[in-house]
KOLDREN-399488 format. One line per field, with one value per residue (C-alpha): residue number from 1; residue in one letter; x, y, z. Coordinates in nm, 3 decimals, decimal comma. Layout:
REM KOLDREN-399488
num <- (NUM; ...) .
residu <- (A; ...) .
x <- (X; ...) .
y <- (Y; ...) .
z <- (Z; ...) .
***
This chain:
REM KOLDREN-399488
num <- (1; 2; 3; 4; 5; 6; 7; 8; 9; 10; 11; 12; 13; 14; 15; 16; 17; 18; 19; 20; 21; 22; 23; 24; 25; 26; 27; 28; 29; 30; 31; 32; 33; 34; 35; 36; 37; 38; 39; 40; 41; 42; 43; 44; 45; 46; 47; 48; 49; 50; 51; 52; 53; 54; 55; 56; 57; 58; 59; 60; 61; 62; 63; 64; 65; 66; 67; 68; 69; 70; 71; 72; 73; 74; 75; 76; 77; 78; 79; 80; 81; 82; 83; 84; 85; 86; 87; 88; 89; 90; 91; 92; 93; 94; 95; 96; 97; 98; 99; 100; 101; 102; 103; 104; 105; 106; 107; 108; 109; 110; 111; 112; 113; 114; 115; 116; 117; 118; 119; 120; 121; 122; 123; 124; 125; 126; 127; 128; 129; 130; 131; 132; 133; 134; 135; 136; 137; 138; 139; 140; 141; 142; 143; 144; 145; 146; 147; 148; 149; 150; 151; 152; 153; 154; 155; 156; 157; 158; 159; 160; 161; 162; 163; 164; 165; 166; 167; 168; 169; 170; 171; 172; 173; 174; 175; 176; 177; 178; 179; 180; 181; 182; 183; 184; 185; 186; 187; 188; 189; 190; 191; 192; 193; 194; 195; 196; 197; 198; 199; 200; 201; 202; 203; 204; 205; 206; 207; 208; 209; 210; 211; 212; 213; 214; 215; 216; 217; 218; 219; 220; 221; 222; 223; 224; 225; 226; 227; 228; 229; 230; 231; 232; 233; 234; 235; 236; 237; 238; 239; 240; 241; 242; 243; 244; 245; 246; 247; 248; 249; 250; 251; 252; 253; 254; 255; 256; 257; 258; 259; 260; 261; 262; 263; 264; 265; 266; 267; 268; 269; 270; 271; 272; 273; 274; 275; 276; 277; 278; 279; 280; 281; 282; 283; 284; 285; 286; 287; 288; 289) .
residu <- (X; X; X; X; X; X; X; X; X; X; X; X; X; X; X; X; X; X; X; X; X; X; X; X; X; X; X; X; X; X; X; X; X; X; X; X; X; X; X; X; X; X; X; X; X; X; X; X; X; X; X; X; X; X; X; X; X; X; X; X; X; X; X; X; X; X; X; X; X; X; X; X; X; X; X; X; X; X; X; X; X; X; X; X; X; X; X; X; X; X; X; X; X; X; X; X; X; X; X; X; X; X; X; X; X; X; X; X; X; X; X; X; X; X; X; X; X; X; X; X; X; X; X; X; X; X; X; X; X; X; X; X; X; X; X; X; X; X; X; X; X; X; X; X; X; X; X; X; X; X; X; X; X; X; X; X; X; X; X; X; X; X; X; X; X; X; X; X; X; X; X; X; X; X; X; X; X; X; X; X; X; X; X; X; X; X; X; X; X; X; X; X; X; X; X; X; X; X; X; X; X; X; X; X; X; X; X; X; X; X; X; X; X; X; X; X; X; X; X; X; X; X; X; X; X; X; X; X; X; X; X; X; X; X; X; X; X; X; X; X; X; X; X; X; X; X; X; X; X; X; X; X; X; X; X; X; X; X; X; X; X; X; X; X; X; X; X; X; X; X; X; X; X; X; X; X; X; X; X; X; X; X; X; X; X; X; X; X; X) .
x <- (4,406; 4,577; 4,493; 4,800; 4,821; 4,849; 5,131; 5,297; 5,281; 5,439; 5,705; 5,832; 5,789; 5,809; 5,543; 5,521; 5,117; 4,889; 4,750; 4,773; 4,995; 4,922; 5,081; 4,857; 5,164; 5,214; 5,546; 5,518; 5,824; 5,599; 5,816; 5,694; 5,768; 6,063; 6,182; 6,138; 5,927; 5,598; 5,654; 5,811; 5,742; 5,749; 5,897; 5,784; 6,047; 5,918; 5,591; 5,587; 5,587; 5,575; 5,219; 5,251; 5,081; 4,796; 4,738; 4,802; 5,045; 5,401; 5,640; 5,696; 5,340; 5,044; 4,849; 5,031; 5,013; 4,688; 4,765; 5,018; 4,771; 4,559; 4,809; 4,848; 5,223; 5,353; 5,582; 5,608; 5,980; 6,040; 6,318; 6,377; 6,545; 6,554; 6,443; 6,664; 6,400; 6,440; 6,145; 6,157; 6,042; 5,941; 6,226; 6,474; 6,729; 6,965; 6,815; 6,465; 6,500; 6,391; 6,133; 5,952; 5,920; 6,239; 6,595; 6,857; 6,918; 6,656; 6,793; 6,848; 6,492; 6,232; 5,919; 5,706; 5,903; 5,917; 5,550; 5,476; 5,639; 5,463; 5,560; 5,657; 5,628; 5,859; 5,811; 5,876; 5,518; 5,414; 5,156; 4,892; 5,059; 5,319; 5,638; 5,519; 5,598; 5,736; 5,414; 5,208; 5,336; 5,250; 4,911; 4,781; 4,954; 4,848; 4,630; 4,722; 5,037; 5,416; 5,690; 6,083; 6,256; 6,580; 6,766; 6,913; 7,312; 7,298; 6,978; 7,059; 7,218; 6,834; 6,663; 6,603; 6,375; 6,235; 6,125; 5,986; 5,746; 5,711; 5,590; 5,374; 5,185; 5,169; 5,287; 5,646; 5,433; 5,407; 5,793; 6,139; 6,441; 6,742; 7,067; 7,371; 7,646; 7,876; 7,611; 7,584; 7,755; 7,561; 7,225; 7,365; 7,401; 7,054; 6,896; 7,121; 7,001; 6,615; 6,597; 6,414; 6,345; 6,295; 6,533; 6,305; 6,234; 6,553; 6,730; 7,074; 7,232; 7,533; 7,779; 7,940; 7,929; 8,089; 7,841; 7,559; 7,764; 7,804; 7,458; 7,315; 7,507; 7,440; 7,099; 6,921; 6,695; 6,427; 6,535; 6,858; 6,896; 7,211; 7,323; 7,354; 7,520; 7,212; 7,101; 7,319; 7,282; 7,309; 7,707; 7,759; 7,900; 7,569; 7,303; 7,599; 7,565; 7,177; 7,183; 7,425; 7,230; 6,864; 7,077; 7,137; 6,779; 6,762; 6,520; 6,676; 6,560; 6,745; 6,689; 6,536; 6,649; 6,734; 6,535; 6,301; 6,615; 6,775; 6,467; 6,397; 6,793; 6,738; 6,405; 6,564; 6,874; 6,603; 6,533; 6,202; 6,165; 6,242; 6,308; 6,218; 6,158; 5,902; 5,661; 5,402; 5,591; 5,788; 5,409; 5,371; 5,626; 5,565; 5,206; 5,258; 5,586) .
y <- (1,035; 1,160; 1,070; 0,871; 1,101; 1,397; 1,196; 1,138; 1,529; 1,573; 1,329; 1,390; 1,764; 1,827; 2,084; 2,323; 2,283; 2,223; 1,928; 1,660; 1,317; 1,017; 1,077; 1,367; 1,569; 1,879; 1,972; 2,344; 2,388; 2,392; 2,281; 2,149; 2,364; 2,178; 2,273; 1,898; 1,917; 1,842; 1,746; 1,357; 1,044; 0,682; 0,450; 0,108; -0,098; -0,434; -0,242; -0,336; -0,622; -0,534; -0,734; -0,972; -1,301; -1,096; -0,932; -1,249; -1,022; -1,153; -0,889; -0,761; -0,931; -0,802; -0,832; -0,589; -0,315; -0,295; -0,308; -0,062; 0,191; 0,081; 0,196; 0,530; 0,484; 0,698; 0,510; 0,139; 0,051; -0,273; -0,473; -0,630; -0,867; -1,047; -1,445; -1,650; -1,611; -1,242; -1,144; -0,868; -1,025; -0,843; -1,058; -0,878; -1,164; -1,297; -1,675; -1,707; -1,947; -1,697; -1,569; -1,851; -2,240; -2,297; -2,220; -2,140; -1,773; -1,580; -1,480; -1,875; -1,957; -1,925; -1,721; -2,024; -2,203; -1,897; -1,885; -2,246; -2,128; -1,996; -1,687; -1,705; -1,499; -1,350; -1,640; -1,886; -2,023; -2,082; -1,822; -1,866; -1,568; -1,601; -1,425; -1,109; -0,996; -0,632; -0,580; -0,716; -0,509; -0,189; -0,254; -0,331; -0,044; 0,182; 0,481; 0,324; 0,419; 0,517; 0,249; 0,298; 0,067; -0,077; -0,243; -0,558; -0,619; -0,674; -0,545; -0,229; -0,339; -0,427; -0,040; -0,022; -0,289; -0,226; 0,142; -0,012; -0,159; 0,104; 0,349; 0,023; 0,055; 0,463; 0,348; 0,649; 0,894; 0,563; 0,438; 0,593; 0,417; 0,398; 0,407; 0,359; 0,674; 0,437; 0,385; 0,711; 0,719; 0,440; 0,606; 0,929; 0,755; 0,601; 0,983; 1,084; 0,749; 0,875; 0,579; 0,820; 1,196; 1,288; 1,277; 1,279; 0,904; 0,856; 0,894; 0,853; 0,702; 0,932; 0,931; 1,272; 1,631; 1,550; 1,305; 1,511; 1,802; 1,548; 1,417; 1,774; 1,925; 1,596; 1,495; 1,811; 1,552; 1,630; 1,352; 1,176; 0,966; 0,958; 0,646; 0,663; 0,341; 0,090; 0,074; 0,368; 0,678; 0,971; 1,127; 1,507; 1,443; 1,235; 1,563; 1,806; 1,633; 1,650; 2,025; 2,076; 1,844; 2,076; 2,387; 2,288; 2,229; 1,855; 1,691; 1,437; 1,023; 0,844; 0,499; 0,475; 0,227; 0,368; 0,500; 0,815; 1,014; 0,974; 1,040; 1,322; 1,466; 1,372; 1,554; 1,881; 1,844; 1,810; 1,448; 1,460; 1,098; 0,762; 0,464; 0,191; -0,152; -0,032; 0,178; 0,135; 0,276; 0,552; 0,673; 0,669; 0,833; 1,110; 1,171; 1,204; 1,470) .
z <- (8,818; 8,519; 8,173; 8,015; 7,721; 7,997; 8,190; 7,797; 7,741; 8,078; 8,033; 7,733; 7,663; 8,070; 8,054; 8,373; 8,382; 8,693; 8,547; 8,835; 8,746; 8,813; 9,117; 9,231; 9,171; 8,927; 8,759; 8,878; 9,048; 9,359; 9,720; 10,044; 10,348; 10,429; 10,031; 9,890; 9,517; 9,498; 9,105; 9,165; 8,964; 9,062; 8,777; 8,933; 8,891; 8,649; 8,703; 9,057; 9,263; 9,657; 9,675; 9,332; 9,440; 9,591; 9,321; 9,079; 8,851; 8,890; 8,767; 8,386; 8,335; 8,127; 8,432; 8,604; 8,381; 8,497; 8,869; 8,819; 8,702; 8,943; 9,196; 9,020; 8,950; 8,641; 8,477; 8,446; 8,421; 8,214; 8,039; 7,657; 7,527; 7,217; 7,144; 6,911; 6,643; 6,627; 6,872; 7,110; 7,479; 7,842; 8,067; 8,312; 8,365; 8,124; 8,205; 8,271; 8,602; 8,866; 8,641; 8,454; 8,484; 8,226; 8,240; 8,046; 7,896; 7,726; 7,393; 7,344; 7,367; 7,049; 7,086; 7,123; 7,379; 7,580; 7,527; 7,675; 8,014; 8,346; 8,488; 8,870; 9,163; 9,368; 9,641; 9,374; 9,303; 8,970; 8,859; 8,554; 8,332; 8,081; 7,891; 7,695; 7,376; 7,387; 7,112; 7,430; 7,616; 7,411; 7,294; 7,670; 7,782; 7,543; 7,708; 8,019; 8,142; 7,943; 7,983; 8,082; 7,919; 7,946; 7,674; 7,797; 7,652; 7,311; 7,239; 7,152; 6,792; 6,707; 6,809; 6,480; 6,461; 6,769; 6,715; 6,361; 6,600; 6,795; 6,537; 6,344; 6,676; 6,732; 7,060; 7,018; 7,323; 7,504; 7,594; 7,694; 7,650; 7,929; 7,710; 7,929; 7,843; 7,643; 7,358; 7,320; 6,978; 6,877; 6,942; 6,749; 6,464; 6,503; 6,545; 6,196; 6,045; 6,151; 6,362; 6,626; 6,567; 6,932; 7,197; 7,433; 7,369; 7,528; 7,889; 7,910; 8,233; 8,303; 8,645; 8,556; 8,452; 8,160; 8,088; 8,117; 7,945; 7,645; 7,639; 7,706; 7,390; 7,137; 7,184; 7,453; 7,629; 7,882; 8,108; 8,201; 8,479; 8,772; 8,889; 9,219; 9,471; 9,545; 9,897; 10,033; 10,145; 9,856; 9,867; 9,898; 9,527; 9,394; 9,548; 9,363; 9,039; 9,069; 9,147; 8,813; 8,578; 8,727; 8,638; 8,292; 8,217; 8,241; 8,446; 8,683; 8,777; 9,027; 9,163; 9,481; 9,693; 10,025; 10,299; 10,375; 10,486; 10,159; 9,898; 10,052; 10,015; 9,653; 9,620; 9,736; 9,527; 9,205; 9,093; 8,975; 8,924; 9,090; 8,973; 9,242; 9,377; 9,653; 9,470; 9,736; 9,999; 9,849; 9,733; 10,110; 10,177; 9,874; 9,971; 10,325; 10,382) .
***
């Protein structure tokens, strides 16, 4: 398995080396015989969570950061918000029912209320873990694996004070940021405000060519991601899009939530990374075409 400062050069310079990812996969442009890439990236979605209670790491836990590397997937995607008292927290949902023991909505909790709650899993059961701090989050996952994270709504306003932390910790090779299209502007003003020198902390969601066009001329990422329809098979429109964004240079993630059929259309129109809730068997799937 990859060192995670070899899967950090890969990710955010998108070196064409034969180093192996964490994956087992190289990006050298290399295809199967039936033309798919050998160069593809699992971003577990909430790190993972196909076999949570087994593994006594309920989603967007400390724990599983290590059960994700264990598992060899590249990226582990996870979600921030913001507590009432200003702290930057690892929950996906706007309230914290499904997730914790309380209820009510995240960003109306303090830090140590959050902290007093048990994390559940996915059947409901109340595990022994609890909400993590985003700083958590980047000191255990330091060396370990490189996080995509999405910016809940409203969290965006406070990047600022996020990548403060982000930098306090040395932790910039460690994290990407999904940016919906829309806050584009914002996020240009944050690069002329030296909020962030590299774009390549950054992957903009985009639905069009314009979009990538746009995002292509401002900011020259390495990565931008397509959104695609959940659960459904990929359009003739979604695999043209692909092809266009590959031929402009950027390198291409997609959510994964359909079946063998359809990753594999998306592998030969050029994503090189997906974003999905079964990492276990689209590694399956990826190490046995």
């Amino acid at each position: 398995m990859i060192k995670p400062q070899s899967l950090v050069l890969l990710l955010l310079i998108a070196a064409a080396t034969s180093i192996p990812t964490a994956m087992g996969f190289a990006p050298t442009g290399e295809e199967t015989r039936d033309g798919e890439p050998t160069d593809i990236l699992i971003a577990a979605h909430r790190g993972g969570y196909e076999t949570d209670k087994a593994d006594r790491a309920p989603e967007n836990s400390v724990a599983n950061i290590h059960v994700s590397q264990r598992k060899g997937y590249a990226l582990y995607e996870t979600d921030i918000q913001r507590t009432s008292d200003g702290h930057f927290v690892i929950v996906h949902d706007p309230t914290i029912g499904r997730e914790t023991t309380g209820r009510g909505y995240a960003k109306d909790f303090t830090l140590a209320e959050l902290k007093q709650l048990h994390k559940r899993y996915r059947d409901g059961s109340v595990s022994p873990r609890h909400v993590a701090t985003l700083e958590k989050f980047l000191r255990e996952g330091k060396n370990r694996t490189v996080f995509k994270a999405d910016l809940k709504p409203g969290v965006s306003a406070h990047f600022p004070a996020i990548m403060q932390l982000v930098k306090k910790l040395g932790a910039q090779d460690g994290i990407i940021f999904r940016v919906p299209y829309h806050e584009a502007d914002l996020f240009a003003q944050y690069r002329r405000d030296g909020v962030f020198t590299s774009p390549s902390q950054l992957m903009f969601m985009v639905s069009s060519r314009a979009e990538a066009d746009d995002i292509k001329i401002r900011f020259n990422p390495q990565w931008i991601q397509i959104s695609l329809p959940r659960n459904r098979p990929p359009t003739p429109e979604s695999l043209n899009l692909i092809r266009y964004a590959t031929s402009q240079g950027l390198m291409v993630e997609t959510h994964a939530e359909g079946g063998a059929g359809g990753w594999a259309k998306l592998a030969r129109a050029g994503v090189r990374m997906f974003h999905t809730n079964t990492p276990g068997e689209l590694q399956k799937f990826l190490h046995h075409r």
